[in-house]
C-alpha positions in Angstrom: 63.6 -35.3 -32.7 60.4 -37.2 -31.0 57.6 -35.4 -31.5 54.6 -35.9 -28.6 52.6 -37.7 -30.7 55.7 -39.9 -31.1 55.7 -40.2 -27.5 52.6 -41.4 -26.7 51.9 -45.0 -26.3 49.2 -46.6 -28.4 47.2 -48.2 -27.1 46.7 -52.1 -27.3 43.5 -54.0 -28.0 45.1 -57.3 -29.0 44.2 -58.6 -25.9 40.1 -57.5 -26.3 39.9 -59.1 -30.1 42.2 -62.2 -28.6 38.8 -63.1 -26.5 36.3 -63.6 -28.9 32.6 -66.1 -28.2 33.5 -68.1 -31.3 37.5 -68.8 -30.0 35.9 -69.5 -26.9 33.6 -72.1 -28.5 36.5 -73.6 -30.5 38.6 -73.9 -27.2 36.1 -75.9 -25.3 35.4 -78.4 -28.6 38.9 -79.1 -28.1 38.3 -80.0 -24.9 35.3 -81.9 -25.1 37.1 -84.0 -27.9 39.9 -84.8 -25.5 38.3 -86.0 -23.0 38.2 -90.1 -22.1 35.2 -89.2 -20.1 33.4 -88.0 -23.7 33.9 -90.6 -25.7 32.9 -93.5 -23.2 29.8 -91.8 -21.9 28.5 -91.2 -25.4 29.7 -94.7 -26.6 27.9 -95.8 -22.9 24.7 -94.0 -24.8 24.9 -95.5 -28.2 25.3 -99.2 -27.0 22.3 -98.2 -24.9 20.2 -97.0 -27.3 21.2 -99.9 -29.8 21.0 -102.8 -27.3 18.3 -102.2 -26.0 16.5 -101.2 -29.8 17.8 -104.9 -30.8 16.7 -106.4 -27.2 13.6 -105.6 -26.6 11.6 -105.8 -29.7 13.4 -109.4 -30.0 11.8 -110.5 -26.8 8.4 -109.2 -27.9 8.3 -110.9 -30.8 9.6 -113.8 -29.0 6.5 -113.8 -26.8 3.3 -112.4 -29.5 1.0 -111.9 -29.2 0.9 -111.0 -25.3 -1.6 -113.1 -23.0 -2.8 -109.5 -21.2 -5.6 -107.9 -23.6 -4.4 -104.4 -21.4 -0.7 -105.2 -22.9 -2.2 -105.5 -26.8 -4.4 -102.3 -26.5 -1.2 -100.2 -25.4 1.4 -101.5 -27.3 3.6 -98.9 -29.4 6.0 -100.1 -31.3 8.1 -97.2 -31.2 8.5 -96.9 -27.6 9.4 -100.7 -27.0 12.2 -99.6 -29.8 13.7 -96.7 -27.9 13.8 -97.8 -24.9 17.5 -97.6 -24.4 17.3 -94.1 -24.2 16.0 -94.5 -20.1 19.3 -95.5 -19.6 21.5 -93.2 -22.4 20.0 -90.8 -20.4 21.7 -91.5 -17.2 25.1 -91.7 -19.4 24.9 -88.4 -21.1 23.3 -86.4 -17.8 26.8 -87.6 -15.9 29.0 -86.2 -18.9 26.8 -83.1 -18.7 28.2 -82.8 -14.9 31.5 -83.9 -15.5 32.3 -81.7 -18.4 32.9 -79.0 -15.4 32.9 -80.4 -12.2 36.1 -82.2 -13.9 37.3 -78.9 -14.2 36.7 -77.4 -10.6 38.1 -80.8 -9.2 40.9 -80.6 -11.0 42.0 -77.0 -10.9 41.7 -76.1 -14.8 38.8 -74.3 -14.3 41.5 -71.4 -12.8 43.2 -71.8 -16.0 39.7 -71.3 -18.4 38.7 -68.3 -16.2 42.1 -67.0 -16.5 41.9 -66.9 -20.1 38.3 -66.1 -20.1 37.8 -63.1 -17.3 34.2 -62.7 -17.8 33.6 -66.3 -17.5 30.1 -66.3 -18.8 31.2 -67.0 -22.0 33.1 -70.3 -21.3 30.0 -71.4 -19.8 28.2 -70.5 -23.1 30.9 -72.1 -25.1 30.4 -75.5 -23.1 26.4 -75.6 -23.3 26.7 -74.5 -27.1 29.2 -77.1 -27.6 27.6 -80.4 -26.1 24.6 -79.2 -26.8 25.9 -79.8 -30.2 27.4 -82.4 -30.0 24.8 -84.5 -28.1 22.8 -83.8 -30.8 24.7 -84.8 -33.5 25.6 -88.0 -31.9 22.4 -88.9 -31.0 19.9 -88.3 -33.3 21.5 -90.5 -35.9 21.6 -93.2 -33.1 18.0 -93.1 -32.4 17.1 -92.8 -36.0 19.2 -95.9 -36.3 17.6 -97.7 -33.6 14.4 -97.4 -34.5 14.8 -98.8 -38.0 16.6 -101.7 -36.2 13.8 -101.8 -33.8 11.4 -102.0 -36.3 12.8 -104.6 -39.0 12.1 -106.7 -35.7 9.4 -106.1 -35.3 8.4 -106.4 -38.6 8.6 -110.2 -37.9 5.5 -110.3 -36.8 3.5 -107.6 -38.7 3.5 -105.3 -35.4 5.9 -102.4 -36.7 5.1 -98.4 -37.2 6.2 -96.3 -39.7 7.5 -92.7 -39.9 4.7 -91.3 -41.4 2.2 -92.6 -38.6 0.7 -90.1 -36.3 3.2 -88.7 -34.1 6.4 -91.2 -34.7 8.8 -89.1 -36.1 7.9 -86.6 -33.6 8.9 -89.2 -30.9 12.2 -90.2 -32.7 13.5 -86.7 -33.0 12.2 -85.9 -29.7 14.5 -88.8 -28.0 17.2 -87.2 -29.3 15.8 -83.2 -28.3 15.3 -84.9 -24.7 18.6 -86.1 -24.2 20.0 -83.6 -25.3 18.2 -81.0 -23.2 18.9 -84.0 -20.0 22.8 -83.5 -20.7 22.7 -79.3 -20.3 20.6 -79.9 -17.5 23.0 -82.2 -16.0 26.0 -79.1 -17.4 23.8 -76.8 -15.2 23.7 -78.4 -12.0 27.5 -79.4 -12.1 28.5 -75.6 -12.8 25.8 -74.4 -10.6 27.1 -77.2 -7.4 30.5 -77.1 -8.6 30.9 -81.1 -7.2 30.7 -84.1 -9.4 29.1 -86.1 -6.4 26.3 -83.4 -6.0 25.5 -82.6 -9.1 24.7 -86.4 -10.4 23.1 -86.9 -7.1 20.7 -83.8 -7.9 20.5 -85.0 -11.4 19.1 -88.6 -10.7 17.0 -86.6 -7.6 15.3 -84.4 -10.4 14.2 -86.9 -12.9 13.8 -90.2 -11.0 13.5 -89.6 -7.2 11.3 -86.7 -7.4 8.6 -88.7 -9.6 9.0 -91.5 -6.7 7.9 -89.0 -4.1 5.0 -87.0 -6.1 3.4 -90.8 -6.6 3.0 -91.4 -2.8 0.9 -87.8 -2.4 -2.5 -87.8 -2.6 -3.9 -88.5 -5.5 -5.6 -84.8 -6.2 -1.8 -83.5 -5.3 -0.2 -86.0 -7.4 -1.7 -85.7 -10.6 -1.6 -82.1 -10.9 2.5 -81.6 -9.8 3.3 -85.1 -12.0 2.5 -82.9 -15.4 4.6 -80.4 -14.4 7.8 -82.0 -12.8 10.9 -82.2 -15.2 10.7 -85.9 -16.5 7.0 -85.7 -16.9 7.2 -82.4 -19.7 10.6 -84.0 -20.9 9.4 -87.0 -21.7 6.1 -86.3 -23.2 8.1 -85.5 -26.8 9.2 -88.8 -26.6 6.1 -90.4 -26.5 3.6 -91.4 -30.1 0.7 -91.1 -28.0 -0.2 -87.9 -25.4 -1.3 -89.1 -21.5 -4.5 -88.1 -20.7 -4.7 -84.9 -19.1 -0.9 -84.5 -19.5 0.9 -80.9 -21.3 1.0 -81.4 -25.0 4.2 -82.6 -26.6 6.0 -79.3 -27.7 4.7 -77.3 -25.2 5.8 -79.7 -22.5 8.9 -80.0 -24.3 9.2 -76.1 -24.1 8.5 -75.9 -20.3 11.7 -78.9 -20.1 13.7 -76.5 -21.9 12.9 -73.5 -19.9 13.8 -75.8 -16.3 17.5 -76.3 -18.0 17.9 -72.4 -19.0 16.9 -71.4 -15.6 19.3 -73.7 -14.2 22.1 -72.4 -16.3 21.2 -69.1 -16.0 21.8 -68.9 -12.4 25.0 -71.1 -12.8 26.0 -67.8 -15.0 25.0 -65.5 -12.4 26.8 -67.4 -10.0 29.9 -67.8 -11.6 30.5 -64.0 -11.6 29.3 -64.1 -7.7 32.0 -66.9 -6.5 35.6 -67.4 -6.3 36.9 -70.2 -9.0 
């Protein structure tokens, strides 16, 4: 004989432990690793940073000492070293948008938020992920470049050294900056949901805008330049602080804050909008 406890159906909660933030995370590194579009806009970034680390501080020692007394009193070796990361930048901010703009264009983003229903923590999952894995790829890069850089250099007596005033601040920071570039690209492209706008935005944020500020007047200019995005990103990058410009980490701090914002309203919008 059944008895009612027999009867009644129990309930279920393999589906609420199958969703978990961590599987979530280890879905989307499988992803990320999959992807053509990952490994040849990081590889894009490393021959950047590299090329440019063995380029340029060959043609200045080429060409030392420079005619231009203004040239000599500015020089810093470790910015003429990492100078590739201008354009690693561009590389790793189009990944950023691609990583989900792929997916809307696609159609798999129906399949992630089908197996993610609160779809927040996909989003989560990606920026945790590249984040990550910017990092990690990069900062060995940079590290690597600027040694290059500076056995160049060395050639003429004109290299720096870790321990100097602000350098290692400036390597790491390369690598904090692109990093914080790529989740900023992430951002837009989950917040526009279109690969075309979301690079267009990107490249509108940290080189166009700049561009515009500069033809303002000058009492304008100067005080919206130390606040726009590639102004505080940039300022960890840099050995020596511009005069009247946000310190390093605190500008750094204000760069991070304009990528959370822009992520957390991507998260607010993705429970707002059909996928």
């Amino acid at each position: 004989m059944t008895t009612a406890t027999e009867r009644r159906p129990v309930p279920s909660h393999r589906g609420a432990r199958g969703v978990t933030q961590a599987r979530v995370i280890l879905s989307e590194w499988t992803k990320i690793r999959s992807l053509r579009s990952t490994v040849f806009s990081l590889l894009a970034a490393l021959v950047f940073i590299i090329g440019l680390a063995v380029l340029v501080p060959t043609v200045t020692v080429s060409h030392w000492p420079p005619r231009d007394p203004g040239e000599l009193a500015s020089f810093d070796p470790t910015s003429r070293t990492l100078a590739g990361a201008f354009l690693a930048q561009l590389a790793i901010g189009v990944l950023g948008v691609l990583l989900i703009t792929g997916e809307y264009a696609t159609g798999m983003i129906r399949a992630t938020f089908a197996a993610v229903p609160a779809r927040q923590p996909a989003l989560w999952a990606k920026t945790i992920v590249f984040g990550l894995v910017t990092l990690a790829t990069t900062l060995p890069t940079v590290f690597a470049a600027w040694f290059i850089g500076q056995g160049i250099l060395s050639g003429k007596d004109i290299q720096a050294h870790l321990s100097d005033p602000g350098v290692l601040r400036a390597v790491i920071g390369t690598s904090l900056y692109l990093t914080v570039v790529g989740l900023l690209g992430l951002g837009l492209g989950a917040v526009l949901r279109n690969t075309a706008a979301g690079i267009s935005t990107l490249f509108g944020v940290l080189f166009v805008l700049p561009i515009i500020v500069h033809f303002l007047p000058s009492s304008w200019g100067t005080s919206i330049d130390k606040y726009l995005p590639s102004t505080v990103g940039q300022a960890i990058t840099e050995v020596h602080a511009q005069p009247g410009a946000l310190g390093p980490w605190p500008a750094f701090a204000l760069f991070c804050g304009y990528a959370a914002l822009v992520i957390a309203l991507a998260a607010v919008l993705l429970r707002r909008r059909d996928a």
